[in-house]
N, C-alpha and C positions, 0 to 999 in steps of 0.2 A: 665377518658376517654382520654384527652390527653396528660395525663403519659403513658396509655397502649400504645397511636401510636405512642410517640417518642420511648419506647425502639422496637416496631416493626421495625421500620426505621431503629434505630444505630442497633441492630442485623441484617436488610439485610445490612447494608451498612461494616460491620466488616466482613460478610460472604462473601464479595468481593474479600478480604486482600489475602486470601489464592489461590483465586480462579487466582487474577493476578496473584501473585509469580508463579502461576503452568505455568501461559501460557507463562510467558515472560524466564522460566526454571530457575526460582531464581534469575536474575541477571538484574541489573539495567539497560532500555534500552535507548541506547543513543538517541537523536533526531533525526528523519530522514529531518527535513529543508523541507519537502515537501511544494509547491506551487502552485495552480493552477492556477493562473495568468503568470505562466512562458511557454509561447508556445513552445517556442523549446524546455525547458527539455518533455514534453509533447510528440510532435515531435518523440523525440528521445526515450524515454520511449515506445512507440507504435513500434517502431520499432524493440525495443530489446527483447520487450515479443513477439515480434510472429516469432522474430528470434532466441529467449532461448528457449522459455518456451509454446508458442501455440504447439510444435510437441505431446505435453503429457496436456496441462492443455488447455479448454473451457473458454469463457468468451460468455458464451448465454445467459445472457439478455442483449447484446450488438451487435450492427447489425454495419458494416462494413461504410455503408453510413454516420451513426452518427457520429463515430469517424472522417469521412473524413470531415464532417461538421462544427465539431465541433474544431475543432484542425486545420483548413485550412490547409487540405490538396487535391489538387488534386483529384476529382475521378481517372483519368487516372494513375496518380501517385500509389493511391491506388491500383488500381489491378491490373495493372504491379510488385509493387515492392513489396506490404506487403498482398499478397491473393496468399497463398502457395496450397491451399486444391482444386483451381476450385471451390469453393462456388462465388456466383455472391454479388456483391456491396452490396448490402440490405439486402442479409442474416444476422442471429447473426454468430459470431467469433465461427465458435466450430474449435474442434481439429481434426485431420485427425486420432487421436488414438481408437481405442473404447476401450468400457467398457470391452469388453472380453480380448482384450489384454494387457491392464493396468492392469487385472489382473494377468493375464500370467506372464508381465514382473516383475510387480515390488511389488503381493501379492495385490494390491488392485487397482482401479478404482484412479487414479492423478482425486483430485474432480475441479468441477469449480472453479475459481479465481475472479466471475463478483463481490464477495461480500466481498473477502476476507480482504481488507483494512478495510470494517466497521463489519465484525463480530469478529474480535480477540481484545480479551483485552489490550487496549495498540494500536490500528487503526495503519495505517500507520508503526508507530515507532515501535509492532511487526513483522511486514513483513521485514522492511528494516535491523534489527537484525539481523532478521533469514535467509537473503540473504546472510551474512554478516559473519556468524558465522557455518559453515561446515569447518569438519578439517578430516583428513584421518585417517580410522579406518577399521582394515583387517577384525577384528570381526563381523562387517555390509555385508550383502550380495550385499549391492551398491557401497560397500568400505569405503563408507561416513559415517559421524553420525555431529549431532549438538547440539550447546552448548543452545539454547533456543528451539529447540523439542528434546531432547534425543529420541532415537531409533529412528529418522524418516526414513522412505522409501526413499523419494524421493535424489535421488545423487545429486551433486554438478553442474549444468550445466554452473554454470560460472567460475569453476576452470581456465580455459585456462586464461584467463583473468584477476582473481585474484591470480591464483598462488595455492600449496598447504598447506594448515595449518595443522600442527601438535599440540595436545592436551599436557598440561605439567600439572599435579598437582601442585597447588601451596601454599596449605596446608594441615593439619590434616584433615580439614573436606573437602575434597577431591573436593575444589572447582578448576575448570579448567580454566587456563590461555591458551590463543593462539599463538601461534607461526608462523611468513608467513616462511615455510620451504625452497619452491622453488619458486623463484618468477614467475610471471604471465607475459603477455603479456602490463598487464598495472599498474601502480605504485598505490601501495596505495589511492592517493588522487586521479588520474584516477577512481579508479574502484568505491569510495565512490560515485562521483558524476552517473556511470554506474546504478549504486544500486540504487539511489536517483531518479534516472530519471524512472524506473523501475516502483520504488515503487508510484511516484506521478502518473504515469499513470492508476497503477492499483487504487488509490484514486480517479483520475476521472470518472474511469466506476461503482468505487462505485456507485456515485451520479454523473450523467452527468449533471445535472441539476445545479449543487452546482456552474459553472462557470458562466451562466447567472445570477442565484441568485446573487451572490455576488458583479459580475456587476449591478447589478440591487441596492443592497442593499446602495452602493457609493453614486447614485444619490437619495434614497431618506431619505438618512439621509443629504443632502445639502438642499431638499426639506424642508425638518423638521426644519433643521437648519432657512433657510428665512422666512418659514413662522413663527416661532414664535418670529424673531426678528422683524415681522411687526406684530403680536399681539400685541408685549411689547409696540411695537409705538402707535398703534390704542390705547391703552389700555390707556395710556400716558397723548393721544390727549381728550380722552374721559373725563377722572378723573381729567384733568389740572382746568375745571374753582369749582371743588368741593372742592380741597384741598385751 
């Protein structure tokens, strides 16, 4: 009996293997340093997805107020600067695009983003790749194509910023190397941290919850910590006249 459950296990856990390689496009991905203890990259993260990427991509299980809440920012601040649509404070973040014209433009519906940090294989560090990794291809109907989704749809919306990449073969098995062809409005190590700041935001709306949690988590392992070093004492104090 538990000979049959462990080869159950290692055959789901090998049927995994292939299943990353397909989503991260074969290629090892680098760390994306995501943090959500850090507010400003947060900040700035919120600001760049609904200045990139909210014209075509929804974040609806996420409501406007939350983010202001939760990230100190301003209401006022909020819907002045980053509520492009006329949706009001409390609403969730959708996109001014519909479904029908997503499909028009780009062959299918740009899906939601609220989840997209924790449902790709690889969290976090495949998004921040695949930001990371669009290079110019005439062949693509968006001109784009990418080295961790081959054939994606969606274009390049930070090229300005990072510049254009050209694809090089870089051997027999026709694995692709990158090239910055034309530079960007921001240098390499700029646009890393642009990406980064992108991607930990979209990891907060994963889980908005994971920033209290983890605040939360600090104090009660201090908790944990005192009270069993006053066990050990009590305990001490107890056993001293037995021993």
């Amino acid at each position: 009996m538990t000979k049959s459950i462990f080869n159950k296990v290692a055959g789901l856990l090998l049927a995994t293997i292939p299943a990353f390689a397909s989503a991260s496009g074969g290629a090892t991905l680098e760390p994306s340093g995501v943090n959500l203890n850090d507010r400003a990259s947060l900040q700035r993260g919120a600001a760049l997805f609904i200045n990139y990427c909210s014209g075509c991509h929804s974040l609806g299980y996420q409501r406007y107020s939350r983010v202001a809440e939760d990230l100190g920012i301003p209401e006022e601040q909020m819907t002045k600067y980053l509520i492009f649509t006329g949706a009001k404070i409390g609403e969730p973040m959708r996109s001014a695009l519909s479904a029908e014209d997503g499909e028009k433009f780009f062959g299918k519906a740009p899906p939601d983003l609220s989840l997209v940090a924790r449902a790709k294989l690889g969290g976090p560090d495949w998004t921040y790749n695949f930001l990371k990794s669009f290079y110019a291809d005439e062949s693509r109907p968006s001109g784009w194509n990418n080295t961790i989704l081959p054939g994606a749809s969606m274009p390049n919306v930070l090229w300005e910023l990072q510049g254009t990449q050209r694809a090089i073969t870089a051997d027999e098995h026709g694995t692709i190397r990158l090239e910055l062809a034309t530079p960007g409005q921001q240098s390499p190590e700029q646009f890393d941290r642009t990406v980064r700041d992108i991607v930990n935001f979209l990891n907060y709306v994963g889980e908005p919850a994971a920033i209290k949690r983890q605040a939360t988590g600090v104090w009660v392992i201090l908790f944990l910590t005192v009270f069993t070093l006053l066990a050990w004492l009590l305990k001490k104090e107890y056993w001293k006249d037995i021993h």
